[in-house]
VEXZA-999772 format. One record per residue (C-alpha): residue number from 1; y, z, x; residue in one letter. Coordinates in steps of 0.05 Angstrom, whole numbers, plus 5000, padded with zeros to 4 digits. Example, Ala and Ser with C-alpha at 12.3 -4.5 7.8 and 13.67 -1.06 7.14 Angstrom:
<rs>
{r 1,{4910,5156,5246},'A'};
{r 2,{4979,5143,5273},'S'};
</rs>
This chain:
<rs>
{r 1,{5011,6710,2707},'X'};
{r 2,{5008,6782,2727},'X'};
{r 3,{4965,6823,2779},'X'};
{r 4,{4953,6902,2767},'X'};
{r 5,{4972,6935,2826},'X'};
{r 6,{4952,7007,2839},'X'};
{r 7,{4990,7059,2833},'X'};
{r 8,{5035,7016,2791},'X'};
{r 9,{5028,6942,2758},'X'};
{r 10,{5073,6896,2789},'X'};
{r 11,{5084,6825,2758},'X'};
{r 12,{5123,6775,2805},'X'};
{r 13,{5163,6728,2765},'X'};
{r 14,{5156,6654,2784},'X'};
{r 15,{5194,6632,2837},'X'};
{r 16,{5262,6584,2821},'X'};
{r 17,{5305,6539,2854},'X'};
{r 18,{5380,6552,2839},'X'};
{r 19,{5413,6481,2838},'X'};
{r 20,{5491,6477,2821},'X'};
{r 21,{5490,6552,2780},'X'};
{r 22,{5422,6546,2747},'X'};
{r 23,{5357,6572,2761},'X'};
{r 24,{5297,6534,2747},'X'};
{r 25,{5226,6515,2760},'X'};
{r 26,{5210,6460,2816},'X'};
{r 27,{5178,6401,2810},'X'};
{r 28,{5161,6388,2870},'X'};
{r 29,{5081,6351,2894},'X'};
{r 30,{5061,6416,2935},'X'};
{r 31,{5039,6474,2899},'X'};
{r 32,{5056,6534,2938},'X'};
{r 33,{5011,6607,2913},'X'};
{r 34,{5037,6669,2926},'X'};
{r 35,{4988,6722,2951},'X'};
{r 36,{4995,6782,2962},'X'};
{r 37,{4978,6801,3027},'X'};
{r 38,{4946,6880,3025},'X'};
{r 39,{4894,6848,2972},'X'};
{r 40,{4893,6774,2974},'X'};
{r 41,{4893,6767,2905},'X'};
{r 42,{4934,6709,2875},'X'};
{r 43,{5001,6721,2850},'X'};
{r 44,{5031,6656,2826},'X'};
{r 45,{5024,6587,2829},'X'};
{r 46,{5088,6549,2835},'X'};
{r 47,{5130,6474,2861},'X'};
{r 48,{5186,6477,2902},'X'};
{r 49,{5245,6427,2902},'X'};
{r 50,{5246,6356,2909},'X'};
{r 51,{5292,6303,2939},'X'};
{r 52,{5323,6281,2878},'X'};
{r 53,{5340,6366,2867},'X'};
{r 54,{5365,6373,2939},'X'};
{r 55,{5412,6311,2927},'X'};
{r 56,{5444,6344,2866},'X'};
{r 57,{5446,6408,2911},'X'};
{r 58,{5485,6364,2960},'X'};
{r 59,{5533,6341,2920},'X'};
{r 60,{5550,6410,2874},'X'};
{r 61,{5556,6439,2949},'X'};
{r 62,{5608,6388,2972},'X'};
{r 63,{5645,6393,2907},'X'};
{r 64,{5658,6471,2911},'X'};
{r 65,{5675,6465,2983},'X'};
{r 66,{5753,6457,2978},'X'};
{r 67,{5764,6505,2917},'X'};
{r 68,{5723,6561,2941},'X'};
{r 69,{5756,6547,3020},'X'};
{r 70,{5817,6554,2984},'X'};
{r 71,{5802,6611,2945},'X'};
{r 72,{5847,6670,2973},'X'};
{r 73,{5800,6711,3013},'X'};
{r 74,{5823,6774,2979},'X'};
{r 75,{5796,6738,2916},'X'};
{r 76,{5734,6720,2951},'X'};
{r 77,{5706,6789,2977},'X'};
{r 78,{5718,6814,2900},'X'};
{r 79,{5675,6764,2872},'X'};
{r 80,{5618,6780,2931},'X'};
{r 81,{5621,6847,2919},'X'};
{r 82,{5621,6844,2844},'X'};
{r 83,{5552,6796,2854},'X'};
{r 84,{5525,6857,2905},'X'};
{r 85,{5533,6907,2848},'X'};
{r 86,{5488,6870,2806},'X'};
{r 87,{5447,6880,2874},'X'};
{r 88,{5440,6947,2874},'X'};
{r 89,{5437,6955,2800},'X'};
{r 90,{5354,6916,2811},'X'};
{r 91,{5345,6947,2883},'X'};
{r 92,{5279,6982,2857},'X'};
{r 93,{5255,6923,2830},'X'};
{r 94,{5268,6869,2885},'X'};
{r 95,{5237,6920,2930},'X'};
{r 96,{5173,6921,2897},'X'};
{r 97,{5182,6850,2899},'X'};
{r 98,{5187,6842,2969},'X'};
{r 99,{5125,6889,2988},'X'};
{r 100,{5076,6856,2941},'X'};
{r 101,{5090,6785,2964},'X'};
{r 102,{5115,6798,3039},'X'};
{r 103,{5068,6857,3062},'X'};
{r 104,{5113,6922,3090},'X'};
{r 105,{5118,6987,3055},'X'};
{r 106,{5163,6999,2999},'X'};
{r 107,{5213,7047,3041},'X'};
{r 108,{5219,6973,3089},'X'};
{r 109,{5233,6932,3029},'X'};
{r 110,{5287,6979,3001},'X'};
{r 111,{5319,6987,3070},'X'};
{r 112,{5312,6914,3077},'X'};
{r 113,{5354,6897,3013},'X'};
{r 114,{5405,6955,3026},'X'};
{r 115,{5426,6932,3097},'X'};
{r 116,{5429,6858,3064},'X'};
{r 117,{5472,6893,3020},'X'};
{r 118,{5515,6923,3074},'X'};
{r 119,{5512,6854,3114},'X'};
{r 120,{5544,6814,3059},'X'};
{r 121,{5598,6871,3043},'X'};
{r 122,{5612,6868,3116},'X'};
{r 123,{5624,6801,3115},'X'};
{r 124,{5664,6797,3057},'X'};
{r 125,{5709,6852,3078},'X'};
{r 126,{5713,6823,3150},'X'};
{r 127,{5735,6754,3124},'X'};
{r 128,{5801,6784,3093},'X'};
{r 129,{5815,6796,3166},'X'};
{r 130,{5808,6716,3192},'X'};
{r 131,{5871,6719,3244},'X'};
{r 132,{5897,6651,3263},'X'};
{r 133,{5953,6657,3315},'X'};
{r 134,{6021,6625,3346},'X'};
{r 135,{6029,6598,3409},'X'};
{r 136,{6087,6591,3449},'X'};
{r 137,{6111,6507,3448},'X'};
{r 138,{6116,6465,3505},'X'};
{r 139,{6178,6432,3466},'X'};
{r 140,{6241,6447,3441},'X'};
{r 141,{6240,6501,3388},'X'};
{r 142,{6163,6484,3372},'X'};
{r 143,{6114,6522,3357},'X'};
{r 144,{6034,6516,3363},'X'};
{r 145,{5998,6545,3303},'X'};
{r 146,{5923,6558,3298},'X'};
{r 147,{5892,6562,3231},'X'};
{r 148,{5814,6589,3216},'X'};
{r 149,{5784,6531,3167},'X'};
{r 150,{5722,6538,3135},'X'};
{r 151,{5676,6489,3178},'X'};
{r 152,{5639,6452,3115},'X'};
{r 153,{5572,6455,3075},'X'};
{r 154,{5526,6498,3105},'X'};
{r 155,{5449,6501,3112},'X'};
{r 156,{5421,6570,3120},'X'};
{r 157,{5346,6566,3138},'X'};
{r 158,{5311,6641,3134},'X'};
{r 159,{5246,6654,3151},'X'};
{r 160,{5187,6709,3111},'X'};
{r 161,{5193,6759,3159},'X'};
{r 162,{5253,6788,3125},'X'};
{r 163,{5264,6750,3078},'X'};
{r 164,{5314,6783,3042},'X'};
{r 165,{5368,6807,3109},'X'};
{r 166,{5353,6748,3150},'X'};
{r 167,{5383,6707,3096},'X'};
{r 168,{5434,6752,3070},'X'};
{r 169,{5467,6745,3141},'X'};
{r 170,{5473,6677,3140},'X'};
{r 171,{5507,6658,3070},'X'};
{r 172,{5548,6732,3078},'X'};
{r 173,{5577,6704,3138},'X'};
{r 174,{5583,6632,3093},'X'};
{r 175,{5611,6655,3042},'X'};
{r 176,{5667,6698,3068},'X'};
{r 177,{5687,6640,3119},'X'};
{r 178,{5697,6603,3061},'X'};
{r 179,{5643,6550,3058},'X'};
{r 180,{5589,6530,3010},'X'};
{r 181,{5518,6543,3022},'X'};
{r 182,{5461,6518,3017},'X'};
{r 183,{5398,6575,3033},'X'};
{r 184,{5330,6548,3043},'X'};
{r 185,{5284,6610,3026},'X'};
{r 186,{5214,6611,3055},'X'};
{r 187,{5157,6583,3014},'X'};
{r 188,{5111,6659,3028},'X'};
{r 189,{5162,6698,3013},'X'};
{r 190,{5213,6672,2959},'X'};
{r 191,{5213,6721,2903},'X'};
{r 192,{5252,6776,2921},'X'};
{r 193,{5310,6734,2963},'X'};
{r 194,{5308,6699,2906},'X'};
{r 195,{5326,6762,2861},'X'};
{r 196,{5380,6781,2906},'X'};
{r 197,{5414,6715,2913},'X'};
{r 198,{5410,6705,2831},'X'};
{r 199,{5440,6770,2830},'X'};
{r 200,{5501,6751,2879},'X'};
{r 201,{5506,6688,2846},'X'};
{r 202,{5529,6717,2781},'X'};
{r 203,{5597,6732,2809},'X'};
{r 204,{5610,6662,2840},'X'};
{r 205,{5627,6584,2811},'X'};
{r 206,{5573,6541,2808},'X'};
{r 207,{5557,6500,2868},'X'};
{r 208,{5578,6554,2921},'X'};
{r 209,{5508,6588,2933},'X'};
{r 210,{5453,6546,2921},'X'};
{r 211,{5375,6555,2932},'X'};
{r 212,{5323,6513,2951},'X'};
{r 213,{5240,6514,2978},'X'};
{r 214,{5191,6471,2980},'X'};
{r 215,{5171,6419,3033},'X'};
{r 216,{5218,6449,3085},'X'};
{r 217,{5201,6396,3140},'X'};
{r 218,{5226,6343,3088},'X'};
{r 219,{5284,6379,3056},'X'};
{r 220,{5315,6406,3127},'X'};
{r 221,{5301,6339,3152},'X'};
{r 222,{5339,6310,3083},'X'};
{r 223,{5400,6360,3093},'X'};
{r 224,{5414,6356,3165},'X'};
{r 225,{5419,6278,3156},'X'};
{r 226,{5461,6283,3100},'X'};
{r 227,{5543,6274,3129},'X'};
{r 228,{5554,6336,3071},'X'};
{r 229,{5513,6394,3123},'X'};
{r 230,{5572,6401,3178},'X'};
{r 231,{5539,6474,3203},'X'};
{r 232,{5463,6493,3205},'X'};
{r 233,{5440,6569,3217},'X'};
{r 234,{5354,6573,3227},'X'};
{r 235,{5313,6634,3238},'X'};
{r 236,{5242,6615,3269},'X'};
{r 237,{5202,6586,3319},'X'};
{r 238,{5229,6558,3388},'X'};
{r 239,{5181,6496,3373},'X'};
{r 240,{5220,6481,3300},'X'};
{r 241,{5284,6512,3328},'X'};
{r 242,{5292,6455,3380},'X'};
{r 243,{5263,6407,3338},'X'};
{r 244,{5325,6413,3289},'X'};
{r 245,{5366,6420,3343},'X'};
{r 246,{5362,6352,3356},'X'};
{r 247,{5374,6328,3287},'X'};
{r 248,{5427,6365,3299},'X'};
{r 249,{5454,6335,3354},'X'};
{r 250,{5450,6261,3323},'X'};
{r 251,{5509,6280,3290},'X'};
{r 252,{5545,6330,3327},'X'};
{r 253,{5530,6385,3281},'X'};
{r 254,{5542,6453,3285},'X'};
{r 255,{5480,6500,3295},'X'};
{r 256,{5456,6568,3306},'X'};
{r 257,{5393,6591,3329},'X'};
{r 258,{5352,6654,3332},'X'};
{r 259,{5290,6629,3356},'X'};
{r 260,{5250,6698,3362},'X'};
{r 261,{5236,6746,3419},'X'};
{r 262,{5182,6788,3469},'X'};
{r 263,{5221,6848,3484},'X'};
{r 264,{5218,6882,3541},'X'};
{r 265,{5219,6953,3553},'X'};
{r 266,{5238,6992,3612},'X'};
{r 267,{5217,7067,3611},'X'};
{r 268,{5238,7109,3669},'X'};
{r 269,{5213,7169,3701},'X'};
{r 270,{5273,7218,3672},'X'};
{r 271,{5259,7193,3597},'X'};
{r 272,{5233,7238,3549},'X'};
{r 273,{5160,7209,3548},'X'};
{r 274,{5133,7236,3487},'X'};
{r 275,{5191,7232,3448},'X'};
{r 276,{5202,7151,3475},'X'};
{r 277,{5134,7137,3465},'X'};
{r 278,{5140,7167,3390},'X'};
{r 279,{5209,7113,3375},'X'};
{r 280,{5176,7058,3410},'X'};
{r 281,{5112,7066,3361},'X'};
{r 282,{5159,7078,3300},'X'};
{r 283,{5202,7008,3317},'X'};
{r 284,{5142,6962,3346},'X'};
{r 285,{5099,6987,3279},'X'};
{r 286,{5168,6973,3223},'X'};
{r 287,{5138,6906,3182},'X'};
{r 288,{5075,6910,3222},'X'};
{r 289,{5109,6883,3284},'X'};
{r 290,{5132,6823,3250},'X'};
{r 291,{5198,6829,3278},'X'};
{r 292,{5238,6783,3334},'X'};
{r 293,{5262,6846,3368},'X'};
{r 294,{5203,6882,3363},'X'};
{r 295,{5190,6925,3428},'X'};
{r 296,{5123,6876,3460},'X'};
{r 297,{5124,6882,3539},'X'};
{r 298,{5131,6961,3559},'X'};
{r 299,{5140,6972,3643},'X'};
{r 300,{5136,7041,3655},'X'};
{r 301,{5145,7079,3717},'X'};
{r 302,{5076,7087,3759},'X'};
{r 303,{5082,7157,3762},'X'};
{r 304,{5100,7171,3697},'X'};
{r 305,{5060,7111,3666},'X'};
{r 306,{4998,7162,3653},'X'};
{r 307,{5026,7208,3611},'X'};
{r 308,{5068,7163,3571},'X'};
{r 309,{5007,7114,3548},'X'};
{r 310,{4972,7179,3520},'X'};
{r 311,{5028,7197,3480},'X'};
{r 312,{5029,7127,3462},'X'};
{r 313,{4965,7122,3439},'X'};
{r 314,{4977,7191,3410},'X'};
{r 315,{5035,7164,3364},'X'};
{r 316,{5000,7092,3347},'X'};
{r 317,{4928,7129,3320},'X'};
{r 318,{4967,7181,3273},'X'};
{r 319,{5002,7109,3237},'X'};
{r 320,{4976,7113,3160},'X'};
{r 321,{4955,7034,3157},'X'};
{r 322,{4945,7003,3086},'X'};
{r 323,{4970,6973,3019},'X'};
{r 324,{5055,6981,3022},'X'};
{r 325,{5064,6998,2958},'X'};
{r 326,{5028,7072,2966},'X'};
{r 327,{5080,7120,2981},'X'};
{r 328,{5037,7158,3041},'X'};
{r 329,{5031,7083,3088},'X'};
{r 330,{5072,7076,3149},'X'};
{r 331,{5046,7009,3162},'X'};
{r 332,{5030,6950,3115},'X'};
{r 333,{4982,6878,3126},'X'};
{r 334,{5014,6827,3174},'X'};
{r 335,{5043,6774,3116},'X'};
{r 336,{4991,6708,3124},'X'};
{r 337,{4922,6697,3144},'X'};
{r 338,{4947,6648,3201},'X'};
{r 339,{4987,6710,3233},'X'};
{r 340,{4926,6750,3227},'X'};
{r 341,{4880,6694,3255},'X'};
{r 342,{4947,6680,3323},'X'};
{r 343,{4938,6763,3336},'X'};
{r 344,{4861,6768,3333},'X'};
{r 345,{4862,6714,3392},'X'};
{r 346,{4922,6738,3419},'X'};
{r 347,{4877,6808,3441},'X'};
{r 348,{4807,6779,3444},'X'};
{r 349,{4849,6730,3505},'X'};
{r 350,{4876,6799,3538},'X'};
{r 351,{4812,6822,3529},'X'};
{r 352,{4781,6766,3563},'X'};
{r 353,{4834,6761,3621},'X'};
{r 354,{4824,6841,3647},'X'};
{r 355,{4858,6884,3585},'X'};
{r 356,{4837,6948,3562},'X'};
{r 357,{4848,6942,3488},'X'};
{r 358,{4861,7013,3450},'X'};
{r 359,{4874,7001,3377},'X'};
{r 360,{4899,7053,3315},'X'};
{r 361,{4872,7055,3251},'X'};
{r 362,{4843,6996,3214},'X'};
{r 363,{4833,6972,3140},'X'};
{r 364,{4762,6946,3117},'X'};
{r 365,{4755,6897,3064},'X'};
{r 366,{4805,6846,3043},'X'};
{r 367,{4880,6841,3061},'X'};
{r 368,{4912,6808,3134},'X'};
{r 369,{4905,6879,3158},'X'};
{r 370,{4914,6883,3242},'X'};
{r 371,{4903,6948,3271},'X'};
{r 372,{4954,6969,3312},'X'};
{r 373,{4935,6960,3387},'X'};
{r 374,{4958,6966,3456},'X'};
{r 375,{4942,6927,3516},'X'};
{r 376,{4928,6964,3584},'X'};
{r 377,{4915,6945,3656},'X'};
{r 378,{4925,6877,3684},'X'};
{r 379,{4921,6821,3647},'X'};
{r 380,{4940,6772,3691},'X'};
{r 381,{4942,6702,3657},'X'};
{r 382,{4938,6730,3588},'X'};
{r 383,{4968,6692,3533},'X'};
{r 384,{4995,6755,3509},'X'};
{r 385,{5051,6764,3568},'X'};
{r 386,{5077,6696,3551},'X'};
{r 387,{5078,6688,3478},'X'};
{r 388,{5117,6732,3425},'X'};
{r 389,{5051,6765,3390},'X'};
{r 390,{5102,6778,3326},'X'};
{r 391,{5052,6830,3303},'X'};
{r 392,{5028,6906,3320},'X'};
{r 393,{5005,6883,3395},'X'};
{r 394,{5037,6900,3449},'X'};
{r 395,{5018,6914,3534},'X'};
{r 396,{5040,6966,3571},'X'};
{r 397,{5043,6966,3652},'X'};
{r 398,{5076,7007,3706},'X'};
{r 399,{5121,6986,3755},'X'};
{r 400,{5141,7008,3828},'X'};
{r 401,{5206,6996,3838},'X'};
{r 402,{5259,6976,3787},'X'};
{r 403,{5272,6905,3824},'X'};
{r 404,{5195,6899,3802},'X'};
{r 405,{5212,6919,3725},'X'};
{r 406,{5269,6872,3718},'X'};
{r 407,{5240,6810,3747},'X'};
{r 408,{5181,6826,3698},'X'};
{r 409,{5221,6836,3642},'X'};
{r 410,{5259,6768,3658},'X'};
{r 411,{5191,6735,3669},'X'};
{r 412,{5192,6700,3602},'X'};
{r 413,{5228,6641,3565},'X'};
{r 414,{5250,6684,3504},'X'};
{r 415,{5309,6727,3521},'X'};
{r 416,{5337,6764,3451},'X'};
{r 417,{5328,6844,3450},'X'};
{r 418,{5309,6887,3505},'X'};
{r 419,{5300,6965,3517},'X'};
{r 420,{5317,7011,3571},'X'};
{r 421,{5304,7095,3569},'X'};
{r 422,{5344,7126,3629},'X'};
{r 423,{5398,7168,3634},'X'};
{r 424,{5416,7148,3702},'X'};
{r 425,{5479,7108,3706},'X'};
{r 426,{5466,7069,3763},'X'};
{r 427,{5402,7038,3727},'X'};
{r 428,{5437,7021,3669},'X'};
{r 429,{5496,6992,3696},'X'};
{r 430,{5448,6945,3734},'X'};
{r 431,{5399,6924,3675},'X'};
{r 432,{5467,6914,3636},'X'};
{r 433,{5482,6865,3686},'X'};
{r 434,{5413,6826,3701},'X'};
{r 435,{5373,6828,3649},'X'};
{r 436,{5360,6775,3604},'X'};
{r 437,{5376,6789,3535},'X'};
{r 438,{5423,6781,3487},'X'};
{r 439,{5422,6847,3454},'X'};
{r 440,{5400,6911,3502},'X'};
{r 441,{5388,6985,3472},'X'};
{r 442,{5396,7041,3526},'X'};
{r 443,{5355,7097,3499},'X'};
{r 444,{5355,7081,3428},'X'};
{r 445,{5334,7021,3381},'X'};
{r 446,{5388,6999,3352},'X'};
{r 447,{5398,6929,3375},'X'};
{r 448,{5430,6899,3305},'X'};
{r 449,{5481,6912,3259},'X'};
{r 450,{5542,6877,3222},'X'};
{r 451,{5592,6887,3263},'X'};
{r 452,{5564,6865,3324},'X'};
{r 453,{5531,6796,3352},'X'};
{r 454,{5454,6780,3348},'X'};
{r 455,{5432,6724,3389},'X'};
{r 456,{5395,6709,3440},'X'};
{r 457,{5395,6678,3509},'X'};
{r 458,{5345,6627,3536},'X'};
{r 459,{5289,6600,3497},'X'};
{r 460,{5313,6652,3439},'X'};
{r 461,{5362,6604,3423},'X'};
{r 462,{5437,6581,3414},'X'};
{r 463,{5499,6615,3381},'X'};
{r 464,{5500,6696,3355},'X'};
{r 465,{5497,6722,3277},'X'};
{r 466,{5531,6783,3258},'X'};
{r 467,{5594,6807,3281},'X'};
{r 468,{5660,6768,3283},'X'};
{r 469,{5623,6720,3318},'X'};
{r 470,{5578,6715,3267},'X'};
{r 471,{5632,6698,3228},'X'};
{r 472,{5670,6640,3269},'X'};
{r 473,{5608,6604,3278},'X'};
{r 474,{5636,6582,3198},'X'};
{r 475,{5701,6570,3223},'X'};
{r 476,{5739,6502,3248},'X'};
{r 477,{5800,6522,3287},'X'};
{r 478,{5855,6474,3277},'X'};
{r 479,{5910,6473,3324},'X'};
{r 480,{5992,6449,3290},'X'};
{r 481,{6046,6433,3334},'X'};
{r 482,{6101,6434,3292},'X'};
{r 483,{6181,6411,3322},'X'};
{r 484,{6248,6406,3278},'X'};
{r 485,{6258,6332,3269},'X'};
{r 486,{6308,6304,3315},'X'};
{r 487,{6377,6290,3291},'X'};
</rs>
């Protein structure tokens, strides 16, 4: 089935499962459909894995373990690249892909499934590096050895937000350690992950990278019980984030988890307020907000706090809000009707509780279209302060003194990004040092890349992805003491 799209007709193919190197068609009871989210019209209809498919999964997984562990990791960042060449060579189709069934413009998607790109070759380049090491022995001409082993089967849960990066970092960082993996894709969004990890897959044996959606309570549930799943990465909710954390912990299994975030920002009174407020529209607006390190709480200084909210407001009303797929949109439909339904109550609560509630341009007729708003005033008690709106809301509030803006900004369970725009030294050597976050970006927006850790602190979860520790989190160190044999 195929839906005409304007400017261009885009037909989604139906999403597959890959189970021990083949693609194919669940069978699964549930019947998933695919909308698209700027129009609501239905895109597919399709079944998702069932037990009987995740138990052959299993077993493929734990069968390519020790030859691809012991494939020379020279020999194992050639085949990953060769699979991320057959990447790029479908880039401008998987990103059409990815806007029809996840939402964000077409310049997102293709970003989206270039830094995936870049993630994996990271990875793969990075593992040729694993260092083990020597010790000195406490006997006799010993020596103490340590040797990086790949850790086991691993489960790599990604979520629709970004579908595509979210999941590339966790089976780049797999793959390259040396393990098997197992990626659960998200039922909204599966199609274009799907095209990149069939792509990727080319290049490796069967049973190395597998695929699987469907009931994900009952197939997460079925792999973390299995003894095969020895390391679990999940991007999602803190509520489904601890919940697996304690299936986890039944059997002592490894896990990471990036459980989302409200970032704070800090804007001082030296910052560039125009051209702040113009980055901090650009970054919060980038998938429609839908983004765990998407700018949500902004303290600015009281006497500067004026000026920067109508340059704010400024930035957020010139957004071009509609269908992705048109070249001239700078801002897409949040991806589901349920995020949609969580944001309209997120504002009408501020609303309720004191806010003032500016909002950009909005989209009549049909699509999960949210206009882009801002909070203003106090809101004392809203829901909105607490909760991660993961969608084009945010609040913005001035502050006195900085003690004031850091206890705010630490005033939350989630703890992953966080922003600061000074170019005092003092100020950021302190907010370096007390706030609460796991990734902090002083007068920019960067806050992830390969090369360097992504997690949070807090409710925002356990472990980091990206970076070398990114990496380890796939590796077992095993210590050898080795001795001559006595005579």
């Amino acid at each position: 089935m195929s839906v005409s799209l304007e400017p261009e007709a885009t037909t989604l193919p139906v999403p597959r499962i890959l189970i021990n190197g083949e693609w194919r068609e669940g069978a699964g009871d549930t019947q998933w459909k695919l909308l698209n989210p700027a129009t609501e019209q239905a895109l597919q209809s399709y079944r998702g894995a069932t037990s009987q498919d995740l138990d052959t999964a299993l077993l493929a997984a734990q069968q390519a373990l020790k030859p691809w562990g012991q494939t020379p990791a020279f020999q194992r960042a050639q085949l990953i690249e060769q699979g991320l060449q057959k990447v790029l060579g479908s880039i401008d189709e998987m990103s059409r892909w990815l806007t029809v069934e996840q939402g964000k413009t077409l310049g997102e998607s293709r970003l989206e499934i270039q830094v995936a790109v870049e993630m994996v070759r990271w990875f793969a380049q990075e593992g040729r590096r694993i260092h083990g090491r020597t010790i000195p022995s406490r006997l006799p001409q010993g020596v103490v050895t340590v040797i990086p082993r790949p850790a086991g089967v691993a489960l790599a849960i990604s979520p629709w937000n970004y579908p595509v990066i979210l999941c590339a970092r966790k089976v780049g960082a797999a793959l390259a350690a040396g393990c098997s993996v197992i990626a659960k894709l998200p039922e909204e969004t599966p199609v274009a992950v799907g095209a990149f990890l069939s792509a990727l897959n080319q290049a490796l044996p069967p049973g190395v990278l597998q695929a699987v959606f469907g009931d994900a309570k009952a197939l997460c549930s079925q792999a973390i019980a299995s003894p095969v799943v020895r390391n679990v990465s999940f991007t999602g909710s803190v509520a489904v984030g601890r919940a697996l954390a304690h299936q986890c912990s039944a059997d002592f299994k490894r896990a990471t988890l990036e459980l989302g975030g409200h970032a704070p920002v800090i804007v001082c009174r030296d910052a560039p307020l125009e051209s702040v407020a113009n980055l901090l529209v650009a970054h919060k607006h980038r998938n429609a907000g839908q983004a765990c390190m998407a700018p949500s709480r902004l303290y600015v200084d009281q006497g500067v706090l004026p000026a920067f909210t109508d340059h704010y407001v400024a930035a957020m009303r010139r957004l071009r809000v509609g269908n992705g797929i048109k070249a001239d949109i700078d801002m897409g439909p949040v991806q589901n009707h349920r995020r949609q339904a969580a944001l309209e109550f997120l504002i009408e609560d501020a609303r309720s509780h004191g806010a003032d509630v500016v909002q950009g341009p909005s989209v009549e007729g049909p699509g999960f279209f949210v206009p882009p708003t801002v909070l203003l005033g106090n809101m004392e008690g809203a829901r909105v302060m607490q909760d991660e709106p993961f969608g084009p809301v945010c609040a913005i509030q001035g502050f006195s003194t900085l003690d004031e803006a850091i206890a705010r900004a630490n005033a939350s369970r989630l703890g992953l990004a966080g922003y600061l725009f000074t170019d005092s030294a003092s100020i950021q050597a302190r907010c370096m040092r007390e706030l609460e976050v796991g990734a902090l970006s002083i007068n920019n927006v960067m806050v992830s890349m390969p090369e360097a850790p992504f997690g949070g602190l807090k409710d925002s979860g356990l472990g980091a992805e990206s970076g070398i520790e990114g990496l380890s989190a796939y590796l077992a160190p095993m210590s050898v003491h080795t001795t001559p044999i006595a005579p």
